[in-house]
VOGU-3710 file (C-alpha; in Angstrom, 3 decimals, decimal comma):
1> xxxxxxxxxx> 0,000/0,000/0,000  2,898/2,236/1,246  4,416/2,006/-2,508  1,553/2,683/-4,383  0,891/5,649/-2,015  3,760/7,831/-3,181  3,076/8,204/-6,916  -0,056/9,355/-5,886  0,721/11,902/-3,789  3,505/12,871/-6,265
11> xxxxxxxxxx> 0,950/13,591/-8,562  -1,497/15,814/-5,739  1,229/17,386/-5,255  1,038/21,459/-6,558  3,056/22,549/-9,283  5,683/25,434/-8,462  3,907/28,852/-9,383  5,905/29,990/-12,704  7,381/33,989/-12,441  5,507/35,563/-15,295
21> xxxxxxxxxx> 8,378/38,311/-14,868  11,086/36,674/-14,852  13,175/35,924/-18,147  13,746/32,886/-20,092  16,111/31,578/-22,835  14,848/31,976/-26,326  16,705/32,068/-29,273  15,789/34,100/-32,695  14,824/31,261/-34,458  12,569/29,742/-31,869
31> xxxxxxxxxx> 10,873/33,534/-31,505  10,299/33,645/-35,149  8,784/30,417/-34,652  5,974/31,371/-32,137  5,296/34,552/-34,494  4,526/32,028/-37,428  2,677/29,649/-35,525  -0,365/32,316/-35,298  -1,906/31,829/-38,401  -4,474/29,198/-37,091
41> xxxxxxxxxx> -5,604/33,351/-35,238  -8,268/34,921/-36,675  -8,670/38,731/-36,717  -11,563/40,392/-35,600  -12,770/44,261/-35,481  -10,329/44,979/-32,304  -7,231/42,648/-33,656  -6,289/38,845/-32,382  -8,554/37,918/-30,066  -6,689/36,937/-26,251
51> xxxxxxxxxx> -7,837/33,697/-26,318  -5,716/32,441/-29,256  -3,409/30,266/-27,712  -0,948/31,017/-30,634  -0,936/34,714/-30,135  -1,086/34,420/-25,628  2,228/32,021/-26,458  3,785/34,755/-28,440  2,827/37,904/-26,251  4,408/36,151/-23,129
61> xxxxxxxxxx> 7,277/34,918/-25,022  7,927/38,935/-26,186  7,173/40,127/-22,521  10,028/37,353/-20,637  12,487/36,965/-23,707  16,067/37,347/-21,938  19,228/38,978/-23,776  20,855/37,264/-26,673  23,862/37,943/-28,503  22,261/40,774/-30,314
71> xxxxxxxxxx> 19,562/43,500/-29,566  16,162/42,533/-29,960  15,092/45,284/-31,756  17,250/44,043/-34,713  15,811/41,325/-34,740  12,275/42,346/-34,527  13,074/44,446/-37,683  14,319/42,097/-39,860  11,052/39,541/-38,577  8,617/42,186/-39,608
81> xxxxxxxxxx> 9,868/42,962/-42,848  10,754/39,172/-43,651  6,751/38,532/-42,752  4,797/41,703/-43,999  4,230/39,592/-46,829  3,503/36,082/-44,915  0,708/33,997/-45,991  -1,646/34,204/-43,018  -2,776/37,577/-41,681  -2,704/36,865/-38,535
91> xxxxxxxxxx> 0,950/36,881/-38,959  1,621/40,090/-41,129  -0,885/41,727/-38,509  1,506/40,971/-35,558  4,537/41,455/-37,894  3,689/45,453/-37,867  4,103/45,567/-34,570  7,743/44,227/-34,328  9,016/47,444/-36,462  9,049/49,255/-33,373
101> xxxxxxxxxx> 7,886/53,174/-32,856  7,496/54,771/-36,381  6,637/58,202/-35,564  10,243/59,443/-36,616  11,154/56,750/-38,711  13,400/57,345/-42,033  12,150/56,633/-45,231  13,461/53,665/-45,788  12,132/52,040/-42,219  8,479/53,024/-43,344
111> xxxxxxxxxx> 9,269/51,516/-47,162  8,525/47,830/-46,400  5,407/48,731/-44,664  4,127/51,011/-47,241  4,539/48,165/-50,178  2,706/45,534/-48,019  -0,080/48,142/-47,444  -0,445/48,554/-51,364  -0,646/44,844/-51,377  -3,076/44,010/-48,443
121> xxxxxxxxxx> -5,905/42,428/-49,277  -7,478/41,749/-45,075  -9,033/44,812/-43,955  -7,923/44,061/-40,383  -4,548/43,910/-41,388  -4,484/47,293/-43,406  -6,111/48,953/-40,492  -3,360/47,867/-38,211  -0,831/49,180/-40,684  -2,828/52,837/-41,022
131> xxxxxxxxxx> -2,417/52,872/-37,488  1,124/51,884/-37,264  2,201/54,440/-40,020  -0,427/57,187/-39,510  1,946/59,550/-37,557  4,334/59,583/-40,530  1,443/61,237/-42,595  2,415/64,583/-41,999  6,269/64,544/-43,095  6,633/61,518/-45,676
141> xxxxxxxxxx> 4,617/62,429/-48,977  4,729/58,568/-49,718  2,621/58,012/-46,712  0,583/60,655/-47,336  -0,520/60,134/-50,588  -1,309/55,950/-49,242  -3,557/57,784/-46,892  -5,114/59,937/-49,894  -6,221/56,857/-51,626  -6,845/54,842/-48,430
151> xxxxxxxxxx> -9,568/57,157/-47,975  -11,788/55,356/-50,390  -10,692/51,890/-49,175  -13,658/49,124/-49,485  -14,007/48,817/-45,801  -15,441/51,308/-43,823  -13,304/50,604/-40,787  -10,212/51,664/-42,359  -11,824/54,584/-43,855  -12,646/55,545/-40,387
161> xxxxxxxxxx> -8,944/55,139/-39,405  -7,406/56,811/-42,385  -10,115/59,842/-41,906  -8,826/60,247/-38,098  -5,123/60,852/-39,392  -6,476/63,092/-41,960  -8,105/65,440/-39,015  -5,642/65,210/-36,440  -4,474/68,138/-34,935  -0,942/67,226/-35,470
171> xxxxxxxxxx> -1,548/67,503/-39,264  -2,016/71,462/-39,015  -0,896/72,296/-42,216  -0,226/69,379/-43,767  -1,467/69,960/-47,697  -4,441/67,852/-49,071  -5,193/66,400/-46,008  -8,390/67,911/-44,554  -9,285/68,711/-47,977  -9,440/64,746/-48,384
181> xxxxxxxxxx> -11,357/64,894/-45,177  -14,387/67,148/-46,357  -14,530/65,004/-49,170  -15,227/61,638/-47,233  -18,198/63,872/-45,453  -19,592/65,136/-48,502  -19,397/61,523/-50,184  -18,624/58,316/-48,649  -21,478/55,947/-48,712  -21,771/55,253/-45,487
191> xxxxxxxxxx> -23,051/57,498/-43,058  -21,268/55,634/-39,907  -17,528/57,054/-41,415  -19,388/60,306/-43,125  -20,386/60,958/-39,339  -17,101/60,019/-37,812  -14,884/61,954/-40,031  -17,153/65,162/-39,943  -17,149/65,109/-35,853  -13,089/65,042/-36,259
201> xxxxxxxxxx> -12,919/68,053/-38,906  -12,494/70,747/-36,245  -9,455/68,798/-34,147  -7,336/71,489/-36,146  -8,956/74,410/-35,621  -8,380/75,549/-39,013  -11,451/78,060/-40,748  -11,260/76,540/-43,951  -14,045/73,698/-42,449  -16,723/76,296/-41,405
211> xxxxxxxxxx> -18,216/76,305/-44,853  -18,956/72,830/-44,808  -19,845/72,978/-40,921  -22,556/75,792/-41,709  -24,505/73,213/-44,294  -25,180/70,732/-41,304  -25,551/73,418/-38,840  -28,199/75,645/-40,305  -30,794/73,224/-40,780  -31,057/70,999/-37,674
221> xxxxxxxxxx> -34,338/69,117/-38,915  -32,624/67,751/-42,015  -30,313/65,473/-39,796  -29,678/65,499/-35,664  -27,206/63,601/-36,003  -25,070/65,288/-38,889  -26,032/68,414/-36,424  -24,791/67,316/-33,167  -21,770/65,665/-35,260  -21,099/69,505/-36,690
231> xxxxxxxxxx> -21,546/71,246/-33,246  -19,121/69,225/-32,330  -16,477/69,679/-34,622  -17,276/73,365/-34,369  -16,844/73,698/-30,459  -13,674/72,069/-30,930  -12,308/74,602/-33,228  -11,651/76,776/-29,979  -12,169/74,533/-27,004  -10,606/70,926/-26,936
241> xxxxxxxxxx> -8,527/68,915/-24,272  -5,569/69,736/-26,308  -6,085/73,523/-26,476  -5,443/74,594/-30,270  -2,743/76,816/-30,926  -4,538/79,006/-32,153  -8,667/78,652/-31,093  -10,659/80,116/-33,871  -12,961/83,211/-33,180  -15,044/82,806/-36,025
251> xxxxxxxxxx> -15,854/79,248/-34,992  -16,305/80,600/-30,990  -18,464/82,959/-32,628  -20,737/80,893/-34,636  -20,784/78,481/-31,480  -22,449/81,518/-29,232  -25,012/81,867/-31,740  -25,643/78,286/-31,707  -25,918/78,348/-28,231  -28,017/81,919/-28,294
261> xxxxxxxxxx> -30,337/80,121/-31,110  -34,302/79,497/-30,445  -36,938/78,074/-30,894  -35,028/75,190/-28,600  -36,184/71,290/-28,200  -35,022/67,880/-27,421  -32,189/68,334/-30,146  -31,615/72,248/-30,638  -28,864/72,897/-29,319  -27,649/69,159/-29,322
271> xxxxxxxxxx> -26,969/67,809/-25,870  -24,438/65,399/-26,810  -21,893/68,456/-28,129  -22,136/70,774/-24,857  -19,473/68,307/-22,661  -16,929/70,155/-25,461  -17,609/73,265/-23,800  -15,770/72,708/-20,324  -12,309/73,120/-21,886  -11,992/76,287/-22,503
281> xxxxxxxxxx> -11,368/77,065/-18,738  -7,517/76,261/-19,450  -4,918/78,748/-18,486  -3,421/78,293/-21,566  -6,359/78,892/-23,856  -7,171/82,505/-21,839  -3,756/83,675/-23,114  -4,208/82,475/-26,782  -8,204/83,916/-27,032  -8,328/87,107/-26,233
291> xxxxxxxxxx> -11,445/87,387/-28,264  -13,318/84,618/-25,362  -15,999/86,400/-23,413  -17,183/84,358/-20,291  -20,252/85,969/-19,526  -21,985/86,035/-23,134  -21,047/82,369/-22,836  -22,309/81,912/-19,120  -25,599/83,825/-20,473  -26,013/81,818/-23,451
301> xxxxxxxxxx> -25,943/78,665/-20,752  -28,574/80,318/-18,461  -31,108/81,187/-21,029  -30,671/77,417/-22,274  -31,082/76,117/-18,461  -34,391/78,116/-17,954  -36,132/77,448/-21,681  -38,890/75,562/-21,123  -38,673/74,900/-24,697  -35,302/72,852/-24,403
311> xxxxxxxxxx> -35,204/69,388/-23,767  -34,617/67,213/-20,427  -30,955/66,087/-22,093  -30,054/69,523/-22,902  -31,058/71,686/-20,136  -29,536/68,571/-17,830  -26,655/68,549/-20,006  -26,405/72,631/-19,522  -26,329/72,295/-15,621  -24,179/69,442/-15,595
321> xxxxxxxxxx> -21,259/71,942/-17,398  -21,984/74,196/-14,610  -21,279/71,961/-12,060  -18,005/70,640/-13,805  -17,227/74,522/-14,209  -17,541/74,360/-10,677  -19,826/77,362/-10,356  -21,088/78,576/-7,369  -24,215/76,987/-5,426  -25,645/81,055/-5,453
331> xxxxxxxxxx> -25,393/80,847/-9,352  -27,507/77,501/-8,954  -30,367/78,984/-6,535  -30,581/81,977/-8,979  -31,782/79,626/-11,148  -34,362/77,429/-9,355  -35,494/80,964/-7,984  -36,423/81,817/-11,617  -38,018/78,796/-11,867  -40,251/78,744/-8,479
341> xxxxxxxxxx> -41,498/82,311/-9,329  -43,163/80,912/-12,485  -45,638/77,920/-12,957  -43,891/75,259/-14,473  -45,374/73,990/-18,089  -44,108/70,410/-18,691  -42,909/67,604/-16,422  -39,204/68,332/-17,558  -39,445/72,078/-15,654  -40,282/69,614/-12,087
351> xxxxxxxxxx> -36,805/67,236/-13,303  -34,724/70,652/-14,027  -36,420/71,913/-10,857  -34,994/68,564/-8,610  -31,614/68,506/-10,684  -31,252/71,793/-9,423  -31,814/71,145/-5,584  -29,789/68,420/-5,553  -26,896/70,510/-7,128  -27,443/72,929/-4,534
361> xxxxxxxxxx> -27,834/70,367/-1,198  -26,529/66,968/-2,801  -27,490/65,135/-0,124  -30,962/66,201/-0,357  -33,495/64,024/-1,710  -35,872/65,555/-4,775  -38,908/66,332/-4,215  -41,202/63,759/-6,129  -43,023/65,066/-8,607  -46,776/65,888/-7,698
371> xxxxxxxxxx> -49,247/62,173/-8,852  -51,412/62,794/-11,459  -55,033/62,035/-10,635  -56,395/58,461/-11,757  -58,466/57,948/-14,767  -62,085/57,354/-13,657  -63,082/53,762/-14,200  -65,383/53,577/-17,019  -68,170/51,231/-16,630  -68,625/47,795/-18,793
381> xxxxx> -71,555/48,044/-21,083  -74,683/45,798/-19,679  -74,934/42,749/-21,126  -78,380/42,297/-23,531  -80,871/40,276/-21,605
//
């Protein structure tokens, strides 16, 4: 009994916990080898999914690899541009990634990725090498000129990708680009990248957009979305998280009397742009707008808060920037005071009315709004004799 005991207890017994950290041997060739071995990987709309085995192998292989006799980043190199062209896409998908940061590459470190985008066929795989070479955009004209014609790419995916390089704020100045970009709005087929691509045309601030802007902005009933996707870019002209270098006062302008507007409603102004508004309270954009006045805008924001005519989201939306702004609980009571002293004319005055109190006491509970009086039961018809 005793000697058939041990083998079992050998195998009860726990394995030793492995250090994820610490390195292991692993030679080029046997690297090279787990980056192959991931075309049984398929790629989805976010990349390889984690629970390929093939591609969790490789990842923890490149996180623990120890030194070898040269640096790894040669060898990465020379794997990437040996596989661009492999036959599964898994692999030329992962194979982008080994060239390492691109943002200041030379010419000739972008060159192998630019031929095997011309050649992709995988729409995964040519979004993940937009992304990889998308910085480069704005200083290699080969790049640039990919990205021109990428822009009418089959897929809408990596139109969306191509048109966020297109509009980035690092591009100011960068010929043909946002010209590209207005182009995609005015006529890509699908209104999913038109929408996307529009929302990103004010990330540079530049004037030459507000044209285009105005068409979506001065009819609100055509499209709410195309609207809101226009306010958008238009706010962002002059107040993003990454304050311009040089905010535009005809789009701060135009925003005001967006903002100064009526008749409101649900969508007029649209809710979903006013978040854009809270940035201009950076120290840095006060010294590059000297045009900014903060009380029109404050007004603008309390004529909006006490329109009946607006709807829940945007009055809600309206008080919410206030609070962010961090204005004063005085500024708040003004406000419900205005509202008290008149008899409210909807159900969404009583929920601007209890957004309001709470804003001033938070830990107060609202007051529930007041029951509306049951329908009078109506009697069943008598049955015929």
């Amino acid at each position: 009994m005793a000697a058939t005991a041990a083998p079992e207890a050998a195998k009860a017994a726990p394995e030793p916990e492995v250090n994820l950290r610490e390195p292991v041997d692993i030679t080029a060739a046997q690297f090279e080898a787990l980056l192959t071995a991931m075309g049984s990987c398929q790629i989805s709309a976010r990349g390889i999914p984690r629970d390929c085995e093939a591609y969790r192998a490789y990842k923890t292989a490149k996180h623990r690899r120890g030194a070898i006799d040269r640096p790894w980043r040669e060898v990465d190199r020379e794997l990437a541009t040996r596989h661009l062209a492999h036959e599964d896409a898994a692999v030329r998908y992962v194979a982008a990634e080994l060239m390492g940061p691109l943002s200041g590459a030379a010419p000739e470190q972008l060159r192998p990725l630019i031929q095997a985008t011309r050649r992709e066929v995988h729409p995964g795989v040519v979004r993940s090498f937009v992304r990889r070479m998308g910085a480069a955009t704005y200083r290699n004209e080969e790049v640039r000129e990919l990205m021109l014609i990428l822009a009418g790419h089959l897929d809408e995916r990596v139109r969306v990708e191509v048109g966020s390089w297109l509009t980035s704020a690092r591009g100011r100045g960068t010929p043909d680009t946002l010209e590209r970009a207005m182009k995609v709005v005015e006529q890509d087929p699908s209104e999913r990248v038109r929408l996307h691509v529009l929302e990103d045309l004010g990330d540079r601030g530049e004037d030459v957009v507000l044209p285009l802007l105005e068409r979506y902005l001065d009819d609100p009933e055509r499209s709410a979305r195309s609207y809101a996707s226009a306010a958008r870019a238009l706010i962002s002209m002059w107040s993003s998280p990454v304050v311009q270098t040089t905010p535009s006062e005809a789009a701060y302008k135009r925003t005001i009397e967006l903002l100064e507007q009526t008749p409101r409603s649900d969508t007029v102004p649209p809710w979903t742009a006013l978040g854009g508004l809270r940035w201009h309270a950076d120290a840095r954009f006060a010294a590059r707008a000297p045009f900014f006045q903060a009380a029109r805008l404050q007004a603008a924001l309390d004529a909006i808060a006490l329109d009946s005519d607006a709807g829940w989201k945007v009055r809600k939306a309206v008080i919410e920037l206030m609070r962010d702004r961090k204005m004063e609980r005085a500024h708040f009571a003004r406000l419900l005071a205005d509202y008290s002293g008149r008899a409210a004319t909807s159900d969404t005055d009583g929920q601007v009315m209890n957004l309001l109190r709470v804003t001033i006491e938070p830990g107060k509970a609202p007051t529930a709004a007041p029951a509306k009086p049951s329908p009078l039961p109506i009697p069943a018809p008598a049955r015929a004799p």
